[in-house]
C-alpha positions as CSV (number, residue, x, y, z in Angstrom):
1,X,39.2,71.1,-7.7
2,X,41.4,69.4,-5.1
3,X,38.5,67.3,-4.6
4,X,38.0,66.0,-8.0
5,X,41.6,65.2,-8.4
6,X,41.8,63.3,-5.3
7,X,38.4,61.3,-6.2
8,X,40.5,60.5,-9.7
9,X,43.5,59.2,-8.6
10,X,41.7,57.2,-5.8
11,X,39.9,55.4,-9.0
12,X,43.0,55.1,-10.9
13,X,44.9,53.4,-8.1
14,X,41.8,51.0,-7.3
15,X,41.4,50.4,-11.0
16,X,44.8,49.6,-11.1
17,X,44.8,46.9,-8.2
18,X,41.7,45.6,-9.1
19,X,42.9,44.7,-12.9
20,X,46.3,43.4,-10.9
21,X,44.2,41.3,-9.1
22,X,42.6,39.6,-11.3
23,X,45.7,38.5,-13.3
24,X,46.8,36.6,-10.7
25,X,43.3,35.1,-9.9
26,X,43.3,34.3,-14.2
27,X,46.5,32.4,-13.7
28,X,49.2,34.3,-12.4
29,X,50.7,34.1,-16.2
30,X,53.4,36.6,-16.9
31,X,52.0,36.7,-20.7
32,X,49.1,38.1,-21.0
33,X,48.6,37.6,-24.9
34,X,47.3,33.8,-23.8
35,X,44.1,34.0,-21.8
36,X,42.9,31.4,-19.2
37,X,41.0,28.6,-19.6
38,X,37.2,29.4,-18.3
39,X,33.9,27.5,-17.9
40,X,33.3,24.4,-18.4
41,X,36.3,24.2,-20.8
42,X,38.1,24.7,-17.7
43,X,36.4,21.9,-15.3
44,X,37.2,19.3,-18.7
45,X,40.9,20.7,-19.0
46,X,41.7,20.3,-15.4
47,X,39.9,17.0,-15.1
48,X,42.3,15.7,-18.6
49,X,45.3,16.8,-16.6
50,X,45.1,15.8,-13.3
51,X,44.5,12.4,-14.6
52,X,47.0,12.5,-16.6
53,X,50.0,13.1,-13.9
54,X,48.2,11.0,-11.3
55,X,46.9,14.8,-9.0
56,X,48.8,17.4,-7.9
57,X,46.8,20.9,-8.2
58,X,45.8,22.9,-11.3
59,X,48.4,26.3,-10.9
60,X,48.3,28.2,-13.9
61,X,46.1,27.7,-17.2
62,X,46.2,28.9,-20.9
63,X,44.2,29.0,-24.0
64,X,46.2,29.2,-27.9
65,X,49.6,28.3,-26.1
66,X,51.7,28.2,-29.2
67,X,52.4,24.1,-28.1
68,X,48.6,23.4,-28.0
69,X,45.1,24.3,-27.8
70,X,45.0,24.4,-24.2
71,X,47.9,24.1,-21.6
72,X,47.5,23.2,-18.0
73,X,50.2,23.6,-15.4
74,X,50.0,21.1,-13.1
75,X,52.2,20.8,-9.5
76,X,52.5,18.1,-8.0
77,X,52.7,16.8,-4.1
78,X,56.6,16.9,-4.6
79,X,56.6,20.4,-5.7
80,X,57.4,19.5,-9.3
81,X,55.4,21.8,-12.4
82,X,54.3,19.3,-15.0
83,X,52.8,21.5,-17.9
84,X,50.0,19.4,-19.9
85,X,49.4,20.3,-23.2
86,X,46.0,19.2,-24.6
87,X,44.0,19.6,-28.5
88,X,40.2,20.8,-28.5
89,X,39.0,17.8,-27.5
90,X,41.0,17.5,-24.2
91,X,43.1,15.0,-25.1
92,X,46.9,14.8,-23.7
93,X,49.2,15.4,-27.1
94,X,52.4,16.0,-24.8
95,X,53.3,16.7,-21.2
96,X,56.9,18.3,-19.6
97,X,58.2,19.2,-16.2
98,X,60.6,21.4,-14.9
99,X,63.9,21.5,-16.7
100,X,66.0,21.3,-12.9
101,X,63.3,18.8,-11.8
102,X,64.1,16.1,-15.2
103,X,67.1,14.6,-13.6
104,X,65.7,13.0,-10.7
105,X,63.3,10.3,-12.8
């Protein structure tokens, strides 16, 4: 009996890790209602914003943000978050950057 107990909770703790795991790999997004951006959706997405802000390197990615379609944050050499909101057909409808990092342009 102790056995069977001790097999269970081994599973729930690697379940638990495992799932944790791969929310950080999806994006490291705190809200998990908006899921990543995958496939080739994803290569097209990252390709739209990373020409848009000149490079940097694709952190965090989100499908059905309530600003657009998809959403793409972006960070640059300097450090600086751009987040790149783009429709279906990957196309730049607005763009904004940290709110501490605006001043300095």
């Amino acid at each position: 009996m102790k056995r069977k107990f001790a097999v269970a909770a081994a599973l729930v703790v690697g379940t638990g890790a495992a799932l944790g795991g791969a929310a950080i790999a999806a994006g490291g997004d705190d809200d998990a209602t908006e899921p990543p951006i995958t496939g080739v959706a994803l290569a097209d997405a990252t390709a739209a914003a990373l020409e848009h802000t000149g490079g940097g390197t694709v952190t965090g990615t989100e499908m059905g943000d309530e600003q657009s379609y998809y959403e793409v944050e972006v960070t640059l050499d300097s450090g600086r978050q751009v987040d790149v909101q783009l429709d279906r057909s990957f196309k730049v409808v607005s763009s904004d950057g940290d709110p501490e990092e605006s001043s300095e342009n």
